[in-house]
C-alpha angles and dihedrals in degrees: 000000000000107000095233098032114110115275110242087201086064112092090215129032102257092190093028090127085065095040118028092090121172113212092171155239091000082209091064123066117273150186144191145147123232120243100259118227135200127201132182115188121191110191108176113196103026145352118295141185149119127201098340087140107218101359119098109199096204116190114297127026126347134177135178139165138201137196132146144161126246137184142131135235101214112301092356112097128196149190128164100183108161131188120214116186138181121202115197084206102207115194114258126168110266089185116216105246091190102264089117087242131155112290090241100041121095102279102207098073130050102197101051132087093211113146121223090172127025091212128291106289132061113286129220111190145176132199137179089239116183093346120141149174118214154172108207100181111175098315098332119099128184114187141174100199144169088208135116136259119221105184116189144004098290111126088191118015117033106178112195101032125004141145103270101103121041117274109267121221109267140149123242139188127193159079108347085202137003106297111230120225131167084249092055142281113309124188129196140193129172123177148178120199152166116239113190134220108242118233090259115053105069145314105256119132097208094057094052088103135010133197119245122194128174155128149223128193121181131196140192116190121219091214096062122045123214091014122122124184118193136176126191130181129176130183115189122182139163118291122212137137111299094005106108127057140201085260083068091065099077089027087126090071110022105037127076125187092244120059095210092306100337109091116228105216098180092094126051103210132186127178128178141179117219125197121196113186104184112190090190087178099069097023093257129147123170120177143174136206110186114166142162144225110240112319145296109260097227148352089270092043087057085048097055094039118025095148088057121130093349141153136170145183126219135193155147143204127209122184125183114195104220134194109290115030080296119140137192116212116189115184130178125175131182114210113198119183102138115103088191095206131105109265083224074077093073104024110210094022130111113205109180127093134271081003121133131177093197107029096056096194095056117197100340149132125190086349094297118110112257093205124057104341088223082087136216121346084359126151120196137176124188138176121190128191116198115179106189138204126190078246095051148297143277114209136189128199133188105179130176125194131179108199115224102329081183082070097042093050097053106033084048110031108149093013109130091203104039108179098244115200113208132141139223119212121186112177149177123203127190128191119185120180122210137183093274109353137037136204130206112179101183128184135199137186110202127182118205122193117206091355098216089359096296130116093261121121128195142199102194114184102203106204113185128161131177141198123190125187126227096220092165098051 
């Protein structure tokens, strides 16, 4: 979430005076340009960064900026939003853990294309960010878009689709809105899409891009206020010349990963339910992400073991309405990918996340992971305070994060002193409004312990500060 954006978990708009922008009838042509918004991130012992989309902050100092126009002829909707980025790229040690990977991929997994280094030398990049190209015709809506998914109410771990990579090209159709019914509101997306290798995994031709199919379909009941049901499903495979048919097409709602009791590992599949319950009343919001790794081969399978190859998400959202249009926001959100059982338990199953023995790259675009940006077998907790004023915001964060405990269990089963890596974050965050422009410098100490599994110990002061442009006040 954007630092400054309105917060959907508030029950009124506390900066709506600098957001709530008319551009006016969407059936008539149209025309803006996007506030435009510069960020420079020092992070002093290693890389950093969480759901930044397509921008990597390697170690030293980043910057990017972003800025765009969007309108719409008639029916016809556009937004060219670009990202440009720069990475200092500073050297840090990426240790070898013995899987005969590339030196600057993530060393604990064989299967994932997940970049620790972006090469040796500084980096300048551009990508298409959140631009799109789109028919909205009543409540229909057909797209080919750069942009990213966020599915569900996580503010932190989606797990199935979040922010953290950049947003790959696809195709969706769907619902442009919530749909109303007298049974309540629904909302549909269903999407096609490329993912790329990135230039540091391997060198075979065939795992340069993968197809991605899926779907998510959200529904809040009439019958039940506050209350939110989603379903999300993704299916991801190789891509190479001849490989896909007209059958794939349609793969999110007819394929499964078993064929009877033959698995059918083509295809990397995850599916997850999310649950919202809002109590706008009294400032509450509770939600859930579970989801699951492919899924389970039959009724009785789901019966034994129903904990198999999960993983979930947690939170809550309290907000307190002070004296003079000032608000108090508490969150707090659980993140739980780690299986914690030898993988000899369920031979021929992977259970880690965004994993795949098939499908080498694993969940990835551009080498960053599509999913919760924690990463594979990864465990995280973390409790925000916002105190907000109708000119800005102060925020505090204690995070704690454990890093592919999979990976832990079974590298170091019977080990007394297993190097646990695991991380501390302590952070301040500052948000001041002006007449046209705003600024949030925002600092963080984190302590990281065996850092990849290695002695090596880190304090990483993470610096990042960020100016937007109103461009529409």
């Amino acid at each position: 979430m954007e630092p400054y954006s309105s917060d959907s978990s508030l029950n009124w708009n506390i900066w709506g005076d600098y957001f709530d922008l008319d551009f006016g009838d969407v059936k008539k042509n149209n025309f803006y340009i996007l506030d435009p918004r510069f960020s420079y991130i020092l992070s002093t012992a290693y890389p950093r960064g969480y759901n930044d989309g397509p921008v990597w902050n390697g170690r030293g100092s980043n910057m990017s900026l972003t800025a765009g126009v969007g309108g719409n002829i008639g029916i016809l909707h556009f937004t060219f939003a670009p990202v440009v980025w720069y990475a200092q790229n500073k050297d840090f040690h990426i240790p070898n853990l013995g899987l005969n990977k590339n030196p600057y991929s993530y060393p604990a997994e064989g299967p994932i294309d997940w970049v620790m280094r972006y090469g040796n030398e500084a980096n300048y990049e551009f990508d298409w960010g959140q631009s799109e190209v789109r028919l909205i015709y009543k409540n229909a809506t057909l797209g080919f878009s750069t942009a990213n998914f966020s599915w569900g109410p996580s503010r932190y771990n989606p797990i199935i689709m979040s922010k953290n990579a950049g947003g790959f090209p696809h195709i969706d159709l769907g619902t442009a809105r919530p749909a109303q019914t007298k049974i309540g509101a629904l909302e549909f997306k269903w999407y096609w899409g490329a993912l790329s290798k990135s230039d540091y995994f391997d060198d075979i031709a065939e795992n340069n891009r993968h197809y991605i199919t899926g779907f998510t379909l959200g529904y809040q009941p009439s019958f039940i206020k506050g209350f939110t049901f989603g379903l999300n499903r993704i299916m991801y495979t190789r891509w190479a010349e001849g490989d896909l048919s007209a059958k794939d097409f349609f793969n999110a709602f007819f394929r499964n990963t078993h064929k009877g009791l033959q698995k059918n590992d083509e295809y990397d599949q995850m599916f997850s339910f999310v649950l919202e319950y809002a109590f706008p009343q009294v400032g509450l919001n509770m939600y859930l992400e579970y989801a699951r790794n492919d899924f389970f081969g039959s009724i009785m399978d789901a019966l034994e073991h129903p904990d198999r190859t999960r993983a979930r998400t947690i939170g809550l959202t309290k907000t307190f309405d002070l004296d003079n249009g000032k608000l108090l926001e508490i969150n707090y959100e659980n993140t739980t990918l780690s299986s914690n059982q030898l993988q000899i338990t369920y031979p021929g199953i992977s259970a880690t996340y965004y994993v795949h023995s098939v499908v080498d790259n694993g969940y990835t675009h551009n080498g960053q992971i599509i999913g919760a940006g924690i990463g594979p077998g990864s465990n995280s907790d973390i409790i925000w305070a916002n105190f907000y004023n109708p000119k800005g915001k102060m925020g505090f964060t204690f995070q704690r994060m454990r890093f592919n405990d999979d990976y832990l269990v079974n590298a170091y089963a019977g080990v007394e002193d297993e190097p646990t890596d695991y991380e501390i974050t302590v952070g301040i965050d500052y948000v001041r409004m002006f007449d046209n422009f705003s600024i949030n410098p925002q600092f963080y100490w984190n302590y990281r312990n065996n850092f990849l599994f290695e002695d090596n110990d880190a304090d990483n002061f993470f610096l990042k500060l960020s100016l937007s442009y109103f461009v529409n006040r």
